[in-house]
Biotite code that builds the C-alpha atoms (Angstrom):
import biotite.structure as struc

atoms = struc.array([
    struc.Atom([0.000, 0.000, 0.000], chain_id="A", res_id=1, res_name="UNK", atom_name="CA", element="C"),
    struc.Atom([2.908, 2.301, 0.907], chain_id="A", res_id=2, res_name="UNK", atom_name="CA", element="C"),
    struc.Atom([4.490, 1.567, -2.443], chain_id="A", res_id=3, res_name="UNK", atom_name="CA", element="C"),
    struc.Atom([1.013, 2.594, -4.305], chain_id="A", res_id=4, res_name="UNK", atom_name="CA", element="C"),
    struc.Atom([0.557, 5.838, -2.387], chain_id="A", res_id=5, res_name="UNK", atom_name="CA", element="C"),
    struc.Atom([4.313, 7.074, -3.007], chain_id="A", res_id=6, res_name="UNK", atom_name="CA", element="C"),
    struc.Atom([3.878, 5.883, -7.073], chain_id="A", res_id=7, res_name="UNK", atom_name="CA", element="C"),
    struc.Atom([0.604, 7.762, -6.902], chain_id="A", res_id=8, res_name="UNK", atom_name="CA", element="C"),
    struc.Atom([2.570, 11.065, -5.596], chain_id="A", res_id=9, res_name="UNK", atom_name="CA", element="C"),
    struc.Atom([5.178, 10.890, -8.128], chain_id="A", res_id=10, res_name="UNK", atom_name="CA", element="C"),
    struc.Atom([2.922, 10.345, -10.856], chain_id="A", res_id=11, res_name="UNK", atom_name="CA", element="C"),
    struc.Atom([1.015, 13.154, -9.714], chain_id="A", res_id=12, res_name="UNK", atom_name="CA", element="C"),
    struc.Atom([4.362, 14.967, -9.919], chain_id="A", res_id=13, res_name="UNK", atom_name="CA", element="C"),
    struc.Atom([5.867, 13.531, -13.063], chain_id="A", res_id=14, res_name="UNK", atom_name="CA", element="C"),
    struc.Atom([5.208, 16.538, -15.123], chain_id="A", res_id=15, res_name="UNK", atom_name="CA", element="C"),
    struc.Atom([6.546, 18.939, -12.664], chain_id="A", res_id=16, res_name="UNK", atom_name="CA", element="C"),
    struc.Atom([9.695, 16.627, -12.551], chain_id="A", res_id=17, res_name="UNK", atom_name="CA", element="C"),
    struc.Atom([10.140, 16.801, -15.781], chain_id="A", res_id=18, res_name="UNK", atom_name="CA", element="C"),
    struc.Atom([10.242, 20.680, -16.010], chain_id="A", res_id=19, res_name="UNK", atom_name="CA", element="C"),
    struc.Atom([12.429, 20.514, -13.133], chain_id="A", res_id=20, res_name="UNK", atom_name="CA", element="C"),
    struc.Atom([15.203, 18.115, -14.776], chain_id="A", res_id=21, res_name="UNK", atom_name="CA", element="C"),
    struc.Atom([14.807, 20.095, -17.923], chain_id="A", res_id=22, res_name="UNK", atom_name="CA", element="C"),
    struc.Atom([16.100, 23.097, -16.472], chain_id="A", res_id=23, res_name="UNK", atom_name="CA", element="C"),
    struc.Atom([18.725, 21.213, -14.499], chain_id="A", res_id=24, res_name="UNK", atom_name="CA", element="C"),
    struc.Atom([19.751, 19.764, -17.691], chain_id="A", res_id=25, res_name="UNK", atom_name="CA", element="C"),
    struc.Atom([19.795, 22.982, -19.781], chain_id="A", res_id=26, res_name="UNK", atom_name="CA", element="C"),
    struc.Atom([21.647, 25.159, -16.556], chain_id="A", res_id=27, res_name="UNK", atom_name="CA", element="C"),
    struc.Atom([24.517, 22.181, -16.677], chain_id="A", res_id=28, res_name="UNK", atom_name="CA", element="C"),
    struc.Atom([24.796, 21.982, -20.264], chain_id="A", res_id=29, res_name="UNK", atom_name="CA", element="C"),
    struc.Atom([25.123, 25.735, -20.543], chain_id="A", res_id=30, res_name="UNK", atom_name="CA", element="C"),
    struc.Atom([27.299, 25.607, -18.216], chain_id="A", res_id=31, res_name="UNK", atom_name="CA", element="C"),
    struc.Atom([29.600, 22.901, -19.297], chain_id="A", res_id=32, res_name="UNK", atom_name="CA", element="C"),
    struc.Atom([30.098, 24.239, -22.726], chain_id="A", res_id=33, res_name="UNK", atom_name="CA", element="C"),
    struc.Atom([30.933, 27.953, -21.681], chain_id="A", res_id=34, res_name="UNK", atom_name="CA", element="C"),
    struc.Atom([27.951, 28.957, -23.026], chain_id="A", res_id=35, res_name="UNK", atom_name="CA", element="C"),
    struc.Atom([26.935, 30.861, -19.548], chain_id="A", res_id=36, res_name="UNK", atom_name="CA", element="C"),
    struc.Atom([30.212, 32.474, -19.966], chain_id="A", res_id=37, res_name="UNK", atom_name="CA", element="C"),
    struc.Atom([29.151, 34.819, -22.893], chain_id="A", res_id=38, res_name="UNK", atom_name="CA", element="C"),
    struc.Atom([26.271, 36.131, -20.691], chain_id="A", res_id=39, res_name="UNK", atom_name="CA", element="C"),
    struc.Atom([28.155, 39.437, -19.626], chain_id="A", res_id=40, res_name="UNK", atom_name="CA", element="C"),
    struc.Atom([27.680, 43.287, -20.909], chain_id="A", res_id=41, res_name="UNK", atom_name="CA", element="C"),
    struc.Atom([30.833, 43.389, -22.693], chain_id="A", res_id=42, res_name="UNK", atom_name="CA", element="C"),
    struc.Atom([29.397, 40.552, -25.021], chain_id="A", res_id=43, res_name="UNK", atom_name="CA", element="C"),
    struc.Atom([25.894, 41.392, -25.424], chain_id="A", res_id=44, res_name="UNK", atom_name="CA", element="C"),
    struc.Atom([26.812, 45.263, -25.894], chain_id="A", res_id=45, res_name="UNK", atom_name="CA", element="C"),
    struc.Atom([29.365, 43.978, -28.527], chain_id="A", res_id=46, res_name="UNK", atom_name="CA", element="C"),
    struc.Atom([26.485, 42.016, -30.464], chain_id="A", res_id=47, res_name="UNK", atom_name="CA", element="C"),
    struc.Atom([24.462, 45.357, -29.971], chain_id="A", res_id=48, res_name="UNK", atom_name="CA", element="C"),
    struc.Atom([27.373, 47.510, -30.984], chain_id="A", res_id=49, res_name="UNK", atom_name="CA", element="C"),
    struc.Atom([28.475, 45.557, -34.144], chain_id="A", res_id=50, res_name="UNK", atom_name="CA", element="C"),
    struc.Atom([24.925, 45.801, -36.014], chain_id="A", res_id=51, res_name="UNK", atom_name="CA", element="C"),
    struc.Atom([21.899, 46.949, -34.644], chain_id="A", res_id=52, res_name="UNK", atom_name="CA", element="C"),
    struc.Atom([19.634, 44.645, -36.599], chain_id="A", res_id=53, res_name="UNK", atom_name="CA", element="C"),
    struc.Atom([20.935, 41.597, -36.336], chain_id="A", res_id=54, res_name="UNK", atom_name="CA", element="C"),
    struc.Atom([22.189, 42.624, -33.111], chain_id="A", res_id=55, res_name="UNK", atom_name="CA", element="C"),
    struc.Atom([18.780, 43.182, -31.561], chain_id="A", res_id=56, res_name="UNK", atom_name="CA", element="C"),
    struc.Atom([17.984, 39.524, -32.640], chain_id="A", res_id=57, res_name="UNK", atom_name="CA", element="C"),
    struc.Atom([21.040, 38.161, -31.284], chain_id="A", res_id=58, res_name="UNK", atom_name="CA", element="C"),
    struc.Atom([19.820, 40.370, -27.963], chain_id="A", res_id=59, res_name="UNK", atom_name="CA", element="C"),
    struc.Atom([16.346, 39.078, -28.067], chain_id="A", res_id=60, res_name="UNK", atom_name="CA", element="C"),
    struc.Atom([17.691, 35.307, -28.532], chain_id="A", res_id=61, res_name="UNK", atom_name="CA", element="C"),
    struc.Atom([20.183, 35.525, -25.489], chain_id="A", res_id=62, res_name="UNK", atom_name="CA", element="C"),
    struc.Atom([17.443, 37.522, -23.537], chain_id="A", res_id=63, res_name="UNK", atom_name="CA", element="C"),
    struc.Atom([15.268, 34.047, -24.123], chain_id="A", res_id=64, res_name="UNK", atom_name="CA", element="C"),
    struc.Atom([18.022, 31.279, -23.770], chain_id="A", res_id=65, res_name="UNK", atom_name="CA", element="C"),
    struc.Atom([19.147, 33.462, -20.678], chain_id="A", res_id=66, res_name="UNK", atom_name="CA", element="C"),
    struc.Atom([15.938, 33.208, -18.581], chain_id="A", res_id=67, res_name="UNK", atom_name="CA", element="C"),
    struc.Atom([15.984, 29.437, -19.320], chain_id="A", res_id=68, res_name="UNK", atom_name="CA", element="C"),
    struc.Atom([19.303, 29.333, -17.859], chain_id="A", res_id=69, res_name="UNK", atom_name="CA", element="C"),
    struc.Atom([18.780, 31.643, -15.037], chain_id="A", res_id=70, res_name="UNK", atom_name="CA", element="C"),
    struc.Atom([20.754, 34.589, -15.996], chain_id="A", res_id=71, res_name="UNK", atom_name="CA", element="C"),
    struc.Atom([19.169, 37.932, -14.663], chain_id="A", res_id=72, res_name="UNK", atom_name="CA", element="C"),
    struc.Atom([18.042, 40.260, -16.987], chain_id="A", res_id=73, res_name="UNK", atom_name="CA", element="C"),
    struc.Atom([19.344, 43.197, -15.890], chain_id="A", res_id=74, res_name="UNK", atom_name="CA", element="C"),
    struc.Atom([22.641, 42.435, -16.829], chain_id="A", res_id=75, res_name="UNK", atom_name="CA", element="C"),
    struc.Atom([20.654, 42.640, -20.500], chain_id="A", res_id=76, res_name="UNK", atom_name="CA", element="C"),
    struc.Atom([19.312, 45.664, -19.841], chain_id="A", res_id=77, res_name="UNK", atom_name="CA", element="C"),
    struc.Atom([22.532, 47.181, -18.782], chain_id="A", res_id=78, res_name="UNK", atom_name="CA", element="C"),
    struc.Atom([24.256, 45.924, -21.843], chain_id="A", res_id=79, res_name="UNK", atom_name="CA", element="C"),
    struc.Atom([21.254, 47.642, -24.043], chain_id="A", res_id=80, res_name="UNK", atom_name="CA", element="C"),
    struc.Atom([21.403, 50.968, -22.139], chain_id="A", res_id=81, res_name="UNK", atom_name="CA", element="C"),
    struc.Atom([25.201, 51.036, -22.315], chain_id="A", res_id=82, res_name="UNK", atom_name="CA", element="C"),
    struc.Atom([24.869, 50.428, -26.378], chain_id="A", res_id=83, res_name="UNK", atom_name="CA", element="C"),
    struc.Atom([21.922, 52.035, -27.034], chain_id="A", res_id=84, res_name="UNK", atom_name="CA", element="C"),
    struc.Atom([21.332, 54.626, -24.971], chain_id="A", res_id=85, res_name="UNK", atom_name="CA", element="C"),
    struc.Atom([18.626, 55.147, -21.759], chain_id="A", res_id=86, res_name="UNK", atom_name="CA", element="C"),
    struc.Atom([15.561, 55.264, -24.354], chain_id="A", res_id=87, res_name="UNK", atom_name="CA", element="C"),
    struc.Atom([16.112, 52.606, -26.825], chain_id="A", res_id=88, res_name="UNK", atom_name="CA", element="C"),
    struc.Atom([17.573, 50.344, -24.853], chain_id="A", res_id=89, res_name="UNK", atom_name="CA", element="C"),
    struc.Atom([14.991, 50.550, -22.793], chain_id="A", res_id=90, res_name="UNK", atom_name="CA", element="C"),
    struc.Atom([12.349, 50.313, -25.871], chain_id="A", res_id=91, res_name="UNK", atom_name="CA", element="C"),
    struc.Atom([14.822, 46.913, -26.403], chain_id="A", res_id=92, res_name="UNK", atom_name="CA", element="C"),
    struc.Atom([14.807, 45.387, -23.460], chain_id="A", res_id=93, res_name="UNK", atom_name="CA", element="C"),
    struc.Atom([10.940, 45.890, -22.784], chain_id="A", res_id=94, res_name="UNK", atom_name="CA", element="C"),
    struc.Atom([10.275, 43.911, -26.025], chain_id="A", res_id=95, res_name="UNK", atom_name="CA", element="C"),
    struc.Atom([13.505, 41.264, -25.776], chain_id="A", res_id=96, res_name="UNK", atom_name="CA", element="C"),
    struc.Atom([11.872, 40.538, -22.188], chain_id="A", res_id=97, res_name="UNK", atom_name="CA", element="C"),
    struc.Atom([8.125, 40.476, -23.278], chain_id="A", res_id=98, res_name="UNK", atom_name="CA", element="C"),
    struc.Atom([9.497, 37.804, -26.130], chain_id="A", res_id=99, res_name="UNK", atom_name="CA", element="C"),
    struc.Atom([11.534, 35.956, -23.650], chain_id="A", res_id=100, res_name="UNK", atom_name="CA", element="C"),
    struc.Atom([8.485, 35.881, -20.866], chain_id="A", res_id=101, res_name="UNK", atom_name="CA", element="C"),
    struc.Atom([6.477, 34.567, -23.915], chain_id="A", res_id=102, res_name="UNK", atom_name="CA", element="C"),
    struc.Atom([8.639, 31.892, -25.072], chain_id="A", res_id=103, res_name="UNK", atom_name="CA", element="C"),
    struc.Atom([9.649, 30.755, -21.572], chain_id="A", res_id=104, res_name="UNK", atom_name="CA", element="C"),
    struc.Atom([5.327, 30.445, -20.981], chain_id="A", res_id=105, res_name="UNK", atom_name="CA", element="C"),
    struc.Atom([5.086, 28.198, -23.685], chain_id="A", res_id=106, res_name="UNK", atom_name="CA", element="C"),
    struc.Atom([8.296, 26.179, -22.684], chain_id="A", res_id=107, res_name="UNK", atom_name="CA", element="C"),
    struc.Atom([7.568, 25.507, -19.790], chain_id="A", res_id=108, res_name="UNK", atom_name="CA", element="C"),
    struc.Atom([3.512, 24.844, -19.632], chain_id="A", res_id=109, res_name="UNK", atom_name="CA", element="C"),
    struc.Atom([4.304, 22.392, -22.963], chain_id="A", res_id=110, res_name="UNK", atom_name="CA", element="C"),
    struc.Atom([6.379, 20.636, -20.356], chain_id="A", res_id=111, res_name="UNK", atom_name="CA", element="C"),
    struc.Atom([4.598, 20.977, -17.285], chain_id="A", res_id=112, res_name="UNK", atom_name="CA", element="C"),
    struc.Atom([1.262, 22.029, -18.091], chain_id="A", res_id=113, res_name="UNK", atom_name="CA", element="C"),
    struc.Atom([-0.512, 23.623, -14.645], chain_id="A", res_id=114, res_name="UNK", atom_name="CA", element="C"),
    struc.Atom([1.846, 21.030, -12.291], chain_id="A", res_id=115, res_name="UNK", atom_name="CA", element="C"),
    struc.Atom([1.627, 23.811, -9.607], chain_id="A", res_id=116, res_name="UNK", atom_name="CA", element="C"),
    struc.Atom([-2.043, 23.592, -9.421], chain_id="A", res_id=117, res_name="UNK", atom_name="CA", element="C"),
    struc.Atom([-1.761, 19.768, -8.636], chain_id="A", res_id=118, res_name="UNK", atom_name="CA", element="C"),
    struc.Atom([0.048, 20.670, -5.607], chain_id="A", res_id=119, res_name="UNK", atom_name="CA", element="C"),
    struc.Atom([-1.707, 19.746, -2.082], chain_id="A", res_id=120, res_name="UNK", atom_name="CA", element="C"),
    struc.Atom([-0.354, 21.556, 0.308], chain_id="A", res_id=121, res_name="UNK", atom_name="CA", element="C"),
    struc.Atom([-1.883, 24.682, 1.923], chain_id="A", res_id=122, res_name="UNK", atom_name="CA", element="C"),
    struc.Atom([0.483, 27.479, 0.894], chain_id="A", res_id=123, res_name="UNK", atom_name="CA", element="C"),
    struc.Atom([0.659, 26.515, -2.418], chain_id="A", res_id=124, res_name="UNK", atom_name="CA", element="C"),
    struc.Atom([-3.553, 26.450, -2.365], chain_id="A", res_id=125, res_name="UNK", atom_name="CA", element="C"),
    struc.Atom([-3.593, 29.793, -1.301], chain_id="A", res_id=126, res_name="UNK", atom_name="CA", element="C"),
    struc.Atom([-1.075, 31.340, -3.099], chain_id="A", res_id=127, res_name="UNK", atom_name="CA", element="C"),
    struc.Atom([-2.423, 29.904, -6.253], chain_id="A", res_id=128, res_name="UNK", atom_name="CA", element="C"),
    struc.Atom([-6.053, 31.177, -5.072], chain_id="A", res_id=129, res_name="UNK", atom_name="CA", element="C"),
    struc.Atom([-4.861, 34.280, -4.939], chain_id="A", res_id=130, res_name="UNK", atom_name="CA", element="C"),
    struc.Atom([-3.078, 34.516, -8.292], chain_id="A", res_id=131, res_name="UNK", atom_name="CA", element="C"),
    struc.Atom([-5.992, 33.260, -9.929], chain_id="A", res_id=132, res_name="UNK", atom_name="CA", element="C"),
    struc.Atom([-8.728, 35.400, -7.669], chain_id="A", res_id=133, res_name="UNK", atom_name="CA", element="C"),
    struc.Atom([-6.708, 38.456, -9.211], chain_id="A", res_id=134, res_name="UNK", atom_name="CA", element="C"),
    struc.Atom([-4.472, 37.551, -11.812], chain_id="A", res_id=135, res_name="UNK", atom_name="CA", element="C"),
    struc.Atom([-3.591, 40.325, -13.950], chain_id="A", res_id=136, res_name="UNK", atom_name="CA", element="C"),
    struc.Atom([-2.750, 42.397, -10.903], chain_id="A", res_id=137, res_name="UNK", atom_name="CA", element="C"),
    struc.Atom([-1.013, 39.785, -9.213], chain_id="A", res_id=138, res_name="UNK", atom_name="CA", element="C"),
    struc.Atom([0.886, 39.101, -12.158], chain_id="A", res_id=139, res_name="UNK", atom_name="CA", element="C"),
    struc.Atom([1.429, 43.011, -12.912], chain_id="A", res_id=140, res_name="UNK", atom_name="CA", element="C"),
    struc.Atom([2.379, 43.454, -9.244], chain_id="A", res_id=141, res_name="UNK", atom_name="CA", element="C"),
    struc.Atom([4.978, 40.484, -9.352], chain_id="A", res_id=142, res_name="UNK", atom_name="CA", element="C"),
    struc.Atom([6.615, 42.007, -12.394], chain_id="A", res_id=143, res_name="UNK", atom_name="CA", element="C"),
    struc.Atom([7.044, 45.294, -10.773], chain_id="A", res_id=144, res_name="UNK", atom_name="CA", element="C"),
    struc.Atom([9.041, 43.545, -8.003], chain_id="A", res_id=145, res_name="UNK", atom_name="CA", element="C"),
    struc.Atom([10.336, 40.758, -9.526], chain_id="A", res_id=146, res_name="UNK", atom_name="CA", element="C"),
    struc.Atom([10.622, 41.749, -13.299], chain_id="A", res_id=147, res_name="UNK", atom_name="CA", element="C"),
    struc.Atom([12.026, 38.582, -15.922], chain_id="A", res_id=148, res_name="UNK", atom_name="CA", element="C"),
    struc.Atom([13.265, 36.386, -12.761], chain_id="A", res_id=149, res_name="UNK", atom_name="CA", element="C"),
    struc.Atom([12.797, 33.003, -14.308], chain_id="A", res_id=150, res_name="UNK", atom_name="CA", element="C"),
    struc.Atom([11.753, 31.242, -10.992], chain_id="A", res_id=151, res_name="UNK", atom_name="CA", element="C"),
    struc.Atom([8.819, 33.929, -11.678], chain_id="A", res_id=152, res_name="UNK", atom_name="CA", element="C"),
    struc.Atom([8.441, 32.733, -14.986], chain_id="A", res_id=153, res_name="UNK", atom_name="CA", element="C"),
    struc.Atom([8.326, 29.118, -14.165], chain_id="A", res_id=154, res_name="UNK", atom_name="CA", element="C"),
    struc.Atom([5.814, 29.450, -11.477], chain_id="A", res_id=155, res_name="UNK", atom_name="CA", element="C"),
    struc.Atom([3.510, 31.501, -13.607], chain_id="A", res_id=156, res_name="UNK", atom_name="CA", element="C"),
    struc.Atom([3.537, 28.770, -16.870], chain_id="A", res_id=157, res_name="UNK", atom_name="CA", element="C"),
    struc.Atom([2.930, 25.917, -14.110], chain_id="A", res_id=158, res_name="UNK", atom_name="CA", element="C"),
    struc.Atom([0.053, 27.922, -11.906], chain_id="A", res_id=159, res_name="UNK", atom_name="CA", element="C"),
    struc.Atom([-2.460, 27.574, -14.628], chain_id="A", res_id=160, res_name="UNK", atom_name="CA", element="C"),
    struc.Atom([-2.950, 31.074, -15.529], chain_id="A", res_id=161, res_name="UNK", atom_name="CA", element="C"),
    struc.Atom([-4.027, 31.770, -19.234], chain_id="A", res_id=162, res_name="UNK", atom_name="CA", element="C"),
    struc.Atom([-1.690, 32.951, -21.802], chain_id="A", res_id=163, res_name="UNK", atom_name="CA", element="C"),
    struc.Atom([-3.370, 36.422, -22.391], chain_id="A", res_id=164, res_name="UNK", atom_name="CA", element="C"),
    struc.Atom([-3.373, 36.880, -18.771], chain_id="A", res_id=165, res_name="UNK", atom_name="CA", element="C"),
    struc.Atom([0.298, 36.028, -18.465], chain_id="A", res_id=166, res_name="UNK", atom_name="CA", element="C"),
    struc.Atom([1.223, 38.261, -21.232], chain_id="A", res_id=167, res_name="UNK", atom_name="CA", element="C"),
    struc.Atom([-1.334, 41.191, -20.448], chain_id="A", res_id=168, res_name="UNK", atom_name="CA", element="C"),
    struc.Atom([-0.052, 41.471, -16.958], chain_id="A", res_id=169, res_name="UNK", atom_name="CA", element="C"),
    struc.Atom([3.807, 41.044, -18.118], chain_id="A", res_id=170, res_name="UNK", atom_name="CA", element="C"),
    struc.Atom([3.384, 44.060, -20.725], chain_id="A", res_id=171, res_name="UNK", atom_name="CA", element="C"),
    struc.Atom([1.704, 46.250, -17.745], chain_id="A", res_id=172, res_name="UNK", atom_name="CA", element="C"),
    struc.Atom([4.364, 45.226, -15.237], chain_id="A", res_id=173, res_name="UNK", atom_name="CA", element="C"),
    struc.Atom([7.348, 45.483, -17.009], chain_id="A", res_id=174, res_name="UNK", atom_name="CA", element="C"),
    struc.Atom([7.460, 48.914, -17.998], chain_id="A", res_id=175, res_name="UNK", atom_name="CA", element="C"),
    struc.Atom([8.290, 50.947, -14.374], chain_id="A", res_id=176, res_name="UNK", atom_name="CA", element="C"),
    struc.Atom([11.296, 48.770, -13.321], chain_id="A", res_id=177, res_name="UNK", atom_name="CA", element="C"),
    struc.Atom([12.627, 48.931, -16.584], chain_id="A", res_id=178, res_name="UNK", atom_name="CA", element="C"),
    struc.Atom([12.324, 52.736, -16.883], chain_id="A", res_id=179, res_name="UNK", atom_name="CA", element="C"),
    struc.Atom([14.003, 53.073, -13.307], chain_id="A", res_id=180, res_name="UNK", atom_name="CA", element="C"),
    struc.Atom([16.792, 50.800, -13.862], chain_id="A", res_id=181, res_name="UNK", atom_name="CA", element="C"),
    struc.Atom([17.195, 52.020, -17.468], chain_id="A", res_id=182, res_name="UNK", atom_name="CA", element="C"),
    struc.Atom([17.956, 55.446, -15.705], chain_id="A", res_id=183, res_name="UNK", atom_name="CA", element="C"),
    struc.Atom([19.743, 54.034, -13.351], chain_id="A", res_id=184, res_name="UNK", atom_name="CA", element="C"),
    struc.Atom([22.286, 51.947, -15.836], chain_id="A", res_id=185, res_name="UNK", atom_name="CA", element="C"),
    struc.Atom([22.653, 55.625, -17.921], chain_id="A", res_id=186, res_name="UNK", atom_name="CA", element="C"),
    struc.Atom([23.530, 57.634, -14.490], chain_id="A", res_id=187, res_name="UNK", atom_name="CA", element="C"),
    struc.Atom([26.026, 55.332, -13.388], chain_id="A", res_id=188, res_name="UNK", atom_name="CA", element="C"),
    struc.Atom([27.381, 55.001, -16.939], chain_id="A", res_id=189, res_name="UNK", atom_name="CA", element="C"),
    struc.Atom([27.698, 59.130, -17.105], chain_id="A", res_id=190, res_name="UNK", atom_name="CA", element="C"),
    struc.Atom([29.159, 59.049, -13.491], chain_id="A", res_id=191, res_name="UNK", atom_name="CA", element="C"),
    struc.Atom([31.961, 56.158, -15.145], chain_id="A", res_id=192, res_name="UNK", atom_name="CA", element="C"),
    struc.Atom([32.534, 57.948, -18.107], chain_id="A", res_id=193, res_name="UNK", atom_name="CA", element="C"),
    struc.Atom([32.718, 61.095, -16.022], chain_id="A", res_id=194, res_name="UNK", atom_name="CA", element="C"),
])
């Protein structure tokens, strides 16, 4: 009976295993091949530097495979603002993020569909209840604080929110902390270079 009940629990979990050893995977084979190592401002301002076009995609790639692999985005927005200046790369960061938040979504609910929704236990009940009670807030006020974090990211594909919702509360809550660190990055940039 013992053996049934634990079987029962890990199937219940399988999915949410699965995301889990995905990202394990991904994080160690970044790491193992130096990939991870390219994830610094000198290297993503280069790819901004050498041709704005292609450079943006380049961005807007590493801005995706980096929240898979948990690299923060500001260092992305600091490499934009340093290349681009406090406005547009701002204006590139909002929309490299939005395409990363939206990519990492479908990622990671392919994989795990609503796994965190499965989940028992009374915190996770309530916290979920009050995602989905208020979701576009809760998702605009978890941006604000939290902006491209990819724990954030993960938890919101697995809670079951819709897609719209995700995305609608992602555009709205992206926009202030990107503005302040955006002037942030140029101050301290004038206060180098000064």
């Amino acid at each position: 009976m013992d053996g049934q009940t634990r079987e029962t629990g890990i199937g219940r979990h399988r999915r949410l295993i699965a995301v889990v050893l995905f990202l394990v995977a991904l994080f160690a084979a970044a790491e193992l091949s130096g990939l991870r190592d390219h994830f610094n401002l000198a290297f993503l301002r280069q790819r901004l530097d050498e041709h704005l076009a292609g450079g943006l995609a380049i961005f807007t790639l590493l801005f995706v495979l980096g929240n898979l692999i948990q690299i923060p985005g500001w260092i992305f927005l600091a490499a934009a603002v340093l290349a681009l200046g406090r406005t547009w790369g701002g204006i590139a960061t909002y929309l490299a993020a939005n395409v990363s938040c939206a990519i990492t979504f479908f990622t990671i609910r392919w994989m795990g569909g609503d796994a965190l929704r499965r989940l028992k236990g009374r915190t996770a009940v309530r916290l979920l209840g009050e995602l989905h009670a208020h979701p576009i807030r809760s998702i605009v006020l978890l941006r604000t604080l939290f902006q491209t974090l990819p724990a954030l990211n993960y938890a919101l594909a697995l809670s079951g929110v819709g897609f719209g919702t995700y995305m609608v509360g992602t555009l709205l809550g992206l926009p202030l902390p990107i503005a302040a660190y955006c002037v942030f990055f140029d101050y301290l940039a004038g206060f180098i270079r000064g």
